[in-house]
Wavefront OBJ file of the C-alpha trace (Angstrom):
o trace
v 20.258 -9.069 6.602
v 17.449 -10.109 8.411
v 17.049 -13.477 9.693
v 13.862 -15.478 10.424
v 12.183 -18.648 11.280
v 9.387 -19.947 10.294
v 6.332 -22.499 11.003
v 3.117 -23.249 9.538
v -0.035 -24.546 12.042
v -1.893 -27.273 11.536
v -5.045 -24.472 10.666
v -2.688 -22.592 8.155
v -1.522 -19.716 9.586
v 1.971 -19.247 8.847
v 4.136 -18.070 11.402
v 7.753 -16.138 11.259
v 10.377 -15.330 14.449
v 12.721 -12.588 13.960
v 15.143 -12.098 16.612
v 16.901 -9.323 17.549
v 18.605 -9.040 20.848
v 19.967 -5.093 20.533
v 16.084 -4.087 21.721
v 13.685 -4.848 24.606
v 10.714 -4.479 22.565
v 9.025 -6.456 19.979
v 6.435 -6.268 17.336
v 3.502 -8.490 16.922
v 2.494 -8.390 13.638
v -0.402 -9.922 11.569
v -1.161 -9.595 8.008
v -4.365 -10.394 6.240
v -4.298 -11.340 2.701
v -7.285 -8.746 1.873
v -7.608 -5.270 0.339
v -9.808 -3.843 -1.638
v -8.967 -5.611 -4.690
v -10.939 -8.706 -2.983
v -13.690 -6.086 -2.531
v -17.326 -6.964 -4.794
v -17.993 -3.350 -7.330
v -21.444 -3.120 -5.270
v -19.631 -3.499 -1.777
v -16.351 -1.454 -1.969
v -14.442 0.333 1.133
v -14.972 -3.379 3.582
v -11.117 -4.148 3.687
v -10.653 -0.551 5.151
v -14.016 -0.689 7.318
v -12.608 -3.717 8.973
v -9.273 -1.520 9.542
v -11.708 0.286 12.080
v -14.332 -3.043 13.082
v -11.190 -4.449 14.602
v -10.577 -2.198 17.004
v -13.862 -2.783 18.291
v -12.545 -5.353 20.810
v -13.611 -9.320 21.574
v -16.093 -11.541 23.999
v -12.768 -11.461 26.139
v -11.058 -8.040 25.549
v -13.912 -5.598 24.744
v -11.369 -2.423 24.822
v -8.507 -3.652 23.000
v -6.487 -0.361 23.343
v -6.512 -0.500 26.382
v -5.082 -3.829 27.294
v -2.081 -2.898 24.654
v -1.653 0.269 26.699
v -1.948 -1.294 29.831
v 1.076 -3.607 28.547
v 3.420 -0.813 27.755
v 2.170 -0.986 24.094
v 1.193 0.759 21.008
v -0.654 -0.354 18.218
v -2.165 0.693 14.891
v -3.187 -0.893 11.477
v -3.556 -0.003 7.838
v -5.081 -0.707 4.792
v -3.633 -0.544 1.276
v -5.191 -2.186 -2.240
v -3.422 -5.703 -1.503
v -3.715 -6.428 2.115
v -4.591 -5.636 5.716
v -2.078 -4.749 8.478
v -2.605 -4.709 12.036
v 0.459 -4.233 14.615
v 1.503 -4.066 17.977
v 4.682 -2.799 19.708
v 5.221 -3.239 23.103
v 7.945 -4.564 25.798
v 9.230 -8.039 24.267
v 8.018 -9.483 27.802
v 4.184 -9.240 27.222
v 4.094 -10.294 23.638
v 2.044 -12.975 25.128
v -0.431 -10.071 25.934
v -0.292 -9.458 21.919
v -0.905 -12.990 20.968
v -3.772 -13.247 23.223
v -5.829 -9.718 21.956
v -5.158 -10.664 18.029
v -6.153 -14.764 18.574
v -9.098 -12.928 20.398
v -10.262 -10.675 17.550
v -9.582 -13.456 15.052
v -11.794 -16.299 16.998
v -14.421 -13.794 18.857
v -14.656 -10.413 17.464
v -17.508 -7.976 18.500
v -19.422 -7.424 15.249
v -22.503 -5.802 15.979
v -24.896 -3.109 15.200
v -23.445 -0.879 17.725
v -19.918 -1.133 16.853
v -20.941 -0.974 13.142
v -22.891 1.917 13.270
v -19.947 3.926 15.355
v -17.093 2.776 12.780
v -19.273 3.127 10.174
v -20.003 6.449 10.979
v -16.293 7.116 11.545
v -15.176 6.011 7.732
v -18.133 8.140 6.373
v -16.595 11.075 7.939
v -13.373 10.050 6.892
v -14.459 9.687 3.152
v -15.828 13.343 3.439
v -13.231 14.937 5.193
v -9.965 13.346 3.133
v -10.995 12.789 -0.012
v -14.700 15.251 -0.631
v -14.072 17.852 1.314
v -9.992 18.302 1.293
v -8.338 20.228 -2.185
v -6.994 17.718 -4.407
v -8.600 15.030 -2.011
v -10.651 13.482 -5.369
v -7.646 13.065 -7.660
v -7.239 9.189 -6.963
v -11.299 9.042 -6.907
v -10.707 10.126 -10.164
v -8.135 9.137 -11.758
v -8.176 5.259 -11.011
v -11.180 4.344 -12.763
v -9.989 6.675 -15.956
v -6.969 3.946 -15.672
v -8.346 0.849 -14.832
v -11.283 -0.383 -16.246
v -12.220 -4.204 -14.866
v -9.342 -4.723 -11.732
v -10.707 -3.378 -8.790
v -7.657 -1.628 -8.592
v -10.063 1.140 -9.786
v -11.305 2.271 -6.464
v -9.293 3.625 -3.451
v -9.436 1.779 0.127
v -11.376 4.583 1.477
v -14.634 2.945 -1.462
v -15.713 3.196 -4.605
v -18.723 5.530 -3.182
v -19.735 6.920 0.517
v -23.103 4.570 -0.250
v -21.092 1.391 -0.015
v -19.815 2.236 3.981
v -23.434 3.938 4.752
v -25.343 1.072 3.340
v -23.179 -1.674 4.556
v -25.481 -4.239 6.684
v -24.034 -6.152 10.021
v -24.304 -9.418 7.589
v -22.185 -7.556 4.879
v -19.383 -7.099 7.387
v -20.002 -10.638 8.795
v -19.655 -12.825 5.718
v -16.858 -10.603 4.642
v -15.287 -11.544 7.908
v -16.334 -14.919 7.593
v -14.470 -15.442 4.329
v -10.956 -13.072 4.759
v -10.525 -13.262 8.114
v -9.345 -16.852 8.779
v -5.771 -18.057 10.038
v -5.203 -19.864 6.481
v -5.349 -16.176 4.954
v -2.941 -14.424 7.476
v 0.773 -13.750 8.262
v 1.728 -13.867 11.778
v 5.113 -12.454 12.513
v 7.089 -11.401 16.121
v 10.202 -9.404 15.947
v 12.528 -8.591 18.561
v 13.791 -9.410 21.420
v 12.179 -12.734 21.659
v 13.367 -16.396 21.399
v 11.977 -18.555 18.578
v 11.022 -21.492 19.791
v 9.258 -20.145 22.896
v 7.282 -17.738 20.330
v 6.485 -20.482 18.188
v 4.906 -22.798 21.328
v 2.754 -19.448 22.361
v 1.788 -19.030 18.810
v 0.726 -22.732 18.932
v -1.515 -22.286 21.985
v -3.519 -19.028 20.989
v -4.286 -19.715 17.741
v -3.597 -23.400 16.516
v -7.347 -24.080 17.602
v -8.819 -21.663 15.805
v -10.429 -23.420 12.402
v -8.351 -22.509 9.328
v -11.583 -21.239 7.665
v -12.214 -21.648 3.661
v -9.508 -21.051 1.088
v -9.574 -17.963 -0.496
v -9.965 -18.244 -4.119
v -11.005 -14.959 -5.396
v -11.261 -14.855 -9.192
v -9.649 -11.459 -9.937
v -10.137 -9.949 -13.297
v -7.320 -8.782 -15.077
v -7.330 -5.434 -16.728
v -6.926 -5.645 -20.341
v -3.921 -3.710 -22.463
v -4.839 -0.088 -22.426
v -4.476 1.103 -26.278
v -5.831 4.356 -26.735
v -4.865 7.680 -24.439
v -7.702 8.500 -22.050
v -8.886 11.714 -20.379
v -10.713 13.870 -18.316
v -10.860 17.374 -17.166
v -12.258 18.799 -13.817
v -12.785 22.196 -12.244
v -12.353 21.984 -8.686
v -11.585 25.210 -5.898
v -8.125 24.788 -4.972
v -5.011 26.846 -5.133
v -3.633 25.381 -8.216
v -3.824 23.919 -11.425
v -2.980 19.793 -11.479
v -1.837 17.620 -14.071
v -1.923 13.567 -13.488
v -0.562 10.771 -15.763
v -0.454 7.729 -14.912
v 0.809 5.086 -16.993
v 0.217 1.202 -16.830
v 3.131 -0.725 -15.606
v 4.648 -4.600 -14.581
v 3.010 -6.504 -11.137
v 5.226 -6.163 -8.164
v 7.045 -9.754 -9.650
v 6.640 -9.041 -12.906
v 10.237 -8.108 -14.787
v 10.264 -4.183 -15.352
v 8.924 -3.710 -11.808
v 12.083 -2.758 -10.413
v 13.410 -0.676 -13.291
v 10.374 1.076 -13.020
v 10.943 2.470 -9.329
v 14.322 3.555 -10.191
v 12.990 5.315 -13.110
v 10.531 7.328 -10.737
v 13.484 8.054 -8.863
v 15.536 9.500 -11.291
v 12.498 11.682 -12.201
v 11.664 13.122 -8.903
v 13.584 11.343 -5.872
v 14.764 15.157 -4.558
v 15.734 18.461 -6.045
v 18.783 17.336 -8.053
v 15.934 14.960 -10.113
v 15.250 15.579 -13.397
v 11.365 16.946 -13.544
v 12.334 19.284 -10.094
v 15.632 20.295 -12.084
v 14.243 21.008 -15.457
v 10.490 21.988 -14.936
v 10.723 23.802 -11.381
v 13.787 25.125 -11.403
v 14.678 25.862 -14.550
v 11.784 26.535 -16.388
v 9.692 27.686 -13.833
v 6.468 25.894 -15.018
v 5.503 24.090 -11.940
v 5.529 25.173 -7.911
v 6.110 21.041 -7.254
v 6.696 18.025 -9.356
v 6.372 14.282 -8.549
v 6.896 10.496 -9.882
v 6.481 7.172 -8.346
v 4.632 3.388 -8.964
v 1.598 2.133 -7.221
v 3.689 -0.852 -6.021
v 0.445 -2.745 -6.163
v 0.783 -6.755 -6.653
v -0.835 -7.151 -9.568
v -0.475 -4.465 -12.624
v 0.212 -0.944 -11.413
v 0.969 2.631 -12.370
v 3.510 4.981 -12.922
v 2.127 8.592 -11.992
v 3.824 11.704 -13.085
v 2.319 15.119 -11.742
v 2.568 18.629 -10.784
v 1.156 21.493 -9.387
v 1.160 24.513 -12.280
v 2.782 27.986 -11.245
v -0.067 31.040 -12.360
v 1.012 31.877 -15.708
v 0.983 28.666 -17.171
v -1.338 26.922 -19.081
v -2.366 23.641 -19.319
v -1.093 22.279 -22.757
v 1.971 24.175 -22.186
v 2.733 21.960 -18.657
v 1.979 18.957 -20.144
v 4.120 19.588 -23.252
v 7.306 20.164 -20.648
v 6.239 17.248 -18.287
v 6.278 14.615 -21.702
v 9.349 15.959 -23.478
v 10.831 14.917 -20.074
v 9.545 11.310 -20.177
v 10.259 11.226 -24.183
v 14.029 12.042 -22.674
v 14.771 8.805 -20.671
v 12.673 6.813 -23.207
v 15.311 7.913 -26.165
v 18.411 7.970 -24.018
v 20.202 6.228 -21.623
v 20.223 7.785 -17.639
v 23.850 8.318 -16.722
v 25.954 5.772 -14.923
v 25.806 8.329 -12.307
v 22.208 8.895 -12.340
v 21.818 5.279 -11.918
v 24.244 4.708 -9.309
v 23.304 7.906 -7.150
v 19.299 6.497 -7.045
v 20.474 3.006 -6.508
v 22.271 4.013 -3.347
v 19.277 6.281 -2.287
v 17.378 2.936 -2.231
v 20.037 0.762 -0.648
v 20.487 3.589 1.935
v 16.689 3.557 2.218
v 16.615 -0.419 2.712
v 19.472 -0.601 5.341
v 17.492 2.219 7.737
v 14.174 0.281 7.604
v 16.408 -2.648 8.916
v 16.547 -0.720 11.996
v 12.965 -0.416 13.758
v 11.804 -3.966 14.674
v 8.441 -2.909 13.265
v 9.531 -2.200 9.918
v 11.292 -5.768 9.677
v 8.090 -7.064 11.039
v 5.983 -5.802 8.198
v 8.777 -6.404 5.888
v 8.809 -10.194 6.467
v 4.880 -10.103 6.534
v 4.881 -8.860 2.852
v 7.250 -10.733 1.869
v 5.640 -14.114 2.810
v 2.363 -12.177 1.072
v 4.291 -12.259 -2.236
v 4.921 -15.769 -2.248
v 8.450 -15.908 -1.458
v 9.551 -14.795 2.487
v 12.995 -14.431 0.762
v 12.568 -10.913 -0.792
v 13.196 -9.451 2.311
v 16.774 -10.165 1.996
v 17.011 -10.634 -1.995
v 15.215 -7.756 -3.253
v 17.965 -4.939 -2.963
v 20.072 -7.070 -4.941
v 16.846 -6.995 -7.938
v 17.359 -3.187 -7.424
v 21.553 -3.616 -7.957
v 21.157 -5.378 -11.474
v 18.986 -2.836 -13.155
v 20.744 -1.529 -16.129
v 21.097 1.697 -17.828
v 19.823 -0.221 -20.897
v 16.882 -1.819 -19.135
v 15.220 1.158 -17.948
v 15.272 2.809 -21.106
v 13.898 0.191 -22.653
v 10.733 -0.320 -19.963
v 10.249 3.203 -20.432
v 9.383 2.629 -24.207
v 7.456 0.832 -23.342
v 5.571 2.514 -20.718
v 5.380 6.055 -21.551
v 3.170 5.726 -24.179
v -0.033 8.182 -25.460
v -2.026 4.827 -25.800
v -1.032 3.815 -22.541
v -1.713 6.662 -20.620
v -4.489 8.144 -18.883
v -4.403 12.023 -18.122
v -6.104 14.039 -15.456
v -6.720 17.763 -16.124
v -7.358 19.044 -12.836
v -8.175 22.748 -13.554
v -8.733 25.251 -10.862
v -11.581 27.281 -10.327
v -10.783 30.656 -12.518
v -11.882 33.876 -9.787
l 1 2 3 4 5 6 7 8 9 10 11 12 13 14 15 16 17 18 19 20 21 22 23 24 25 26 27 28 29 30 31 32 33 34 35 36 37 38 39 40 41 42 43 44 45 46 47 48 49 50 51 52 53 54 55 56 57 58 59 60 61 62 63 64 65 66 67 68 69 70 71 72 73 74 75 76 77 78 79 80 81 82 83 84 85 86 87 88 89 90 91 92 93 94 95 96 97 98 99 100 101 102 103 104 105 106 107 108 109 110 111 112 113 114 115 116 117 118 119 120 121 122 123 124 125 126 127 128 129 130 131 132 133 134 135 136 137 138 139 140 141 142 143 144 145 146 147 148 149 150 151 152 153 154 155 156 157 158 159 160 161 162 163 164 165 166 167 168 169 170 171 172 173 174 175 176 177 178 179 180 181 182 183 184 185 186 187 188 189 190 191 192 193 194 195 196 197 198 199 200 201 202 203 204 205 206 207 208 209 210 211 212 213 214 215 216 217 218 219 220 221 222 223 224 225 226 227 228 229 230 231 232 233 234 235 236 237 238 239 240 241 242 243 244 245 246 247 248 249 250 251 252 253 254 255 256 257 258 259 260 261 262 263 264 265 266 267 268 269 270 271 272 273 274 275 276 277 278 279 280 281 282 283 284 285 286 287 288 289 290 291 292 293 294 295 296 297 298 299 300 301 302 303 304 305 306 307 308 309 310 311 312 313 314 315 316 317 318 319 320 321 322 323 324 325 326 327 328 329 330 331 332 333 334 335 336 337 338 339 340 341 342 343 344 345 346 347 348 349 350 351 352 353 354 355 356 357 358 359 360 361 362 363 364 365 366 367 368 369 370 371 372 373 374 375 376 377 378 379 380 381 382 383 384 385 386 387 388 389 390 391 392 393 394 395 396 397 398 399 400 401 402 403 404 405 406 407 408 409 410 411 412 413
């Protein structure tokens, strides 16, 4: 259970206290509501850019590493399709320290051509070197448009294309800036050993005088029902045949969303899961097998993969890899099945309960999704899946019309 407190400025920024006494350190954590599904198609990869701009420093703390470092502290950020994450750790004492360097970078960051041009720079390299240059590092590049057609859930954080980073202009980054980074469109949160109202007064005086900014009213298009099977074969140097399906699925809030990560995990949640059992084990058709949801916000996917042993060819993989997802659509998983996965993920809940960080960002998405709540409540979503529910989500996800299929084919030598 964790508990919290929480405030909202006069400017908008919401603010949440957790307090935890059993540590001397605490976590200052701020979320901005922007990924790159608030990116424009023509100006993709910003929400990750920024990832790296902020890090730039301020007017008043040009090296923002090393005041965190100079405060016993660590920090680091990251990027996903749905929002921004930036976080601190660091003796609960100096959290002032924190609330000073991110009020800072929110009111006075440096954005100019010099900083641009380094960061800029460094996510071109990173584009080449992860995802161009790296074996299998194009699947998602790949794969997401083939599934999503209209959401810009069809390019990774990393860009829709190297151009987008390499062309990006210092008033690109600024108006992007201008209009996502504001305190209305952030999550605050401190966890640790801290007292509430004292954090709540600091909060007050570094930030309540920044100006709230615009609201944020992006008008997000919504991907239309997939109804015909989609796909696309590659040739690409790596050590192994690849096959990807991925499989439209409910929003994070939606109903189904929750059957649908249990389902994964009954797939391929360790080597006593069905696709490891059955299609590595067994049948020896695959060196590696794997299953799991986007957990985006809106709409997601399911993906189900694998890595092809030699001697096996394509049609025969993917005829083993669907009779295995026909299986759990036409029966019912085992009241063990069921139970032994819903313990993996209560297990999994109660250990990111105990780094102050983790409950930081916890809280933080929570708040994201509308309801601060779900950080307590959403294990017991998990409990009340049914045998009978998952089976029938999974008719009605693993579909041919609903799937898109990646044929990534290694080079033949």
């Amino acid at each position: 259970m964790i508990n919290f407190e929480k405030q909202t400025l006069a400017n908008g920024l919401t603010v949440i206290v957790h307090q935890d006494n059993s540590t001397p350190m605490a976590t200052v954590n701020m979320l901005y509501k922007v990924g790159s599904r608030n990116e424009q198609p023509d100006k993709t990869g910003f929400a990750h850019l920024f990832e790296h701009l902020m890090f730039g420093g301020s007017v008043n703390a040009p090296s923002y590493d090393q005041h965190v470092q100079m405060a016993g502290g660590e920090c680091n950020a990251f990027t996903t399709a749905d929002f921004t994450n930036y976080y601190v750790t660091l003796p609960s004492q100096n959290i002032e320290t924190a609330l000073w360097l991110e009020s800072d970078r929110l009111l006075n960051p440096l954005l100019n051509e010099k900083i641009l041009n380094v960061q800029r720079n460094v996510v071109v390299e990173e584009f080449n070197q992860r995802y161009l240059n790296q074996p299998y590092g194009d699947v998602q590049l790949l794969l997401k448009p083939l599934a999503y057609k209209v959401h810009p859930y069809q390019w990774n954080t990393i860009g829709k294309s190297i151009d987008h980073i390499a062309t990006a202009t210092l008033s690109d980054v600024q108006a992007f800036f201008k209009k996502f980074y504001t305190p209305g469109n952030a999550i605050l949160v401190l966890a640790g050993n801290i007292e509430p109202q004292n954090v709540f007064t600091l909060a007050k005086k570094w930030f309540e005088d920044i100006p709230g900014g615009e609201e944020v009213t992006d008008n997000i298009p919504v991907e239309p029902k997939q109804t015909e099977s989609r796909t696309q074969s590659v040739e690409r140097n790596v050590p192994a045949s690849a096959i990807y399906k991925a499989y439209h699925m409910p929003a994070r809030m939606e109903p189904g969303y929750h059957a649908c990560d249990l389902t994964t995990d009954i797939l391929s949640n360790g080597k006593s899961s069905r696709l490891y059992r059955k299609l590595v084990q067994e049948q020896a058709l695959f060196s590696n097998v794997n299953a799991y949801i986007s957990g985006d916000i809106d709409a997601g996917l399911i993906v189900a993969t694998g890595h092809l042993l030699p001697h096996v060819n394509m049609p025969q993989a993917e005829a083993a890899l669907q009779q295995e997802l026909s299986l759990i659509c036409s029966e019912k998983v085992s009241d063990y099945e069921l139970e032994k996965v819903k313990n993996k993920v209560e297990s999994m809940h109660v250990f990111s309960e105990t780094a102050v960080m983790q409950k930081a960002v916890a809280l933080a998405c929570a708040q994201m999704l509308g309801n601060i709540n779900l950080v307590n409540s959403d294990i017991e979503s998990y409990r009340k899946v049914t045998a009978e529910e998952m089976q029938q989500v999974s008719e009605s996800i693993f579909k041919k019309e609903n799937c898109s299929t990646l044929y990534y084919n290694a080079l033949q030598k």
